[in-house]
N, C-alpha and C positions, 0 to 999 in steps of 0.2 A: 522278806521283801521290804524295800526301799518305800517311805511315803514321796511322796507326789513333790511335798515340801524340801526331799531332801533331793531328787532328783531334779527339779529345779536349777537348785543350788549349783550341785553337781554340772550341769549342761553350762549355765555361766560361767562357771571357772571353766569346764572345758576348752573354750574358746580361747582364754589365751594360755591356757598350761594343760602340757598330756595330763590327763587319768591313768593311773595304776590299769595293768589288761583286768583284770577281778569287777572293778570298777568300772569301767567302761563295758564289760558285759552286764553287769547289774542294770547299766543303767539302758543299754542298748535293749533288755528284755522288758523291764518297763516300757520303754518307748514302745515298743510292740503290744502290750496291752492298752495302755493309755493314750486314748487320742488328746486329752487336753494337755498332757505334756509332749506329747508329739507336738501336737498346733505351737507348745511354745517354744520348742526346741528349734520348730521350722522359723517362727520368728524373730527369734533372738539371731540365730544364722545370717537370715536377709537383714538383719539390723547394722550386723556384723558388717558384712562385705557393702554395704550401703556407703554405712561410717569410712569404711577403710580406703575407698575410691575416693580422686581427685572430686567430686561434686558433694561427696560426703563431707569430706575436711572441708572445703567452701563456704559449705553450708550449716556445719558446726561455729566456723571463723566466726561468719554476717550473725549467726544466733549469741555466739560470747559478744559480739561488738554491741547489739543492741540491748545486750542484757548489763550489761556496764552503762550503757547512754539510760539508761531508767533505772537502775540502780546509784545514778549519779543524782538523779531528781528529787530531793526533798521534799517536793509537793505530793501530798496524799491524793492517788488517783479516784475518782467521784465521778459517778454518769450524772450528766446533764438531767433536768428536770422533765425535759422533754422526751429524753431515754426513759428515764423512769414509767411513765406517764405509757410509753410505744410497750413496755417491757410487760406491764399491768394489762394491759389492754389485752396483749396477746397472751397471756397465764389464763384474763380472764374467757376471752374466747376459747379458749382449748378445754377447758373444764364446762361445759356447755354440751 
């Protein structure tokens, strides 16, 4: 039997290249024991067809655009003192 680790793996490449049949029942009987690679079998899927639709590409584009617009910024990002101060406030209220 296959670890969890390698079916994983497995189910990623899946998505864009067949599995060997051998292979894809190995990993298909897994999935039928294992709900925590089931749950990410099923997630990785919807990530898939997300990605893959016109609002997926959109919204991959706006994410590289702004990640270039801050990766262009030389200035080290810093919370405000006043953040600091909100940020402390509420760590210290929740351990209470």
């Amino acid at each position: 039997m296959r670890s969890c680790k390698e079916i994983t793996k497995l189910v990623s490449q899946s998505i864009d290249f067949p599995l060997p049949r051998r292979t894809r029942i190995a990993v298909w009987m897994h999935l039928r024991m294992c709900r925590l690679c089931a749950a990410f079998r099923r997630d990785q899927h919807t990530l898939h067809e997300r990605m893959s639709s016109d609002d997926g590409r959109a919204e991959l584009a706006s994410f590289e655009r702004k990640r270039a617009t801050l990766s262009s910024v030389n200035k080290p990002v810093a919370l405000s003192a006043e953040a600091k101060q909100r940020m402390k406030k509420c760590i210290n209220d929740s351990m209470r």
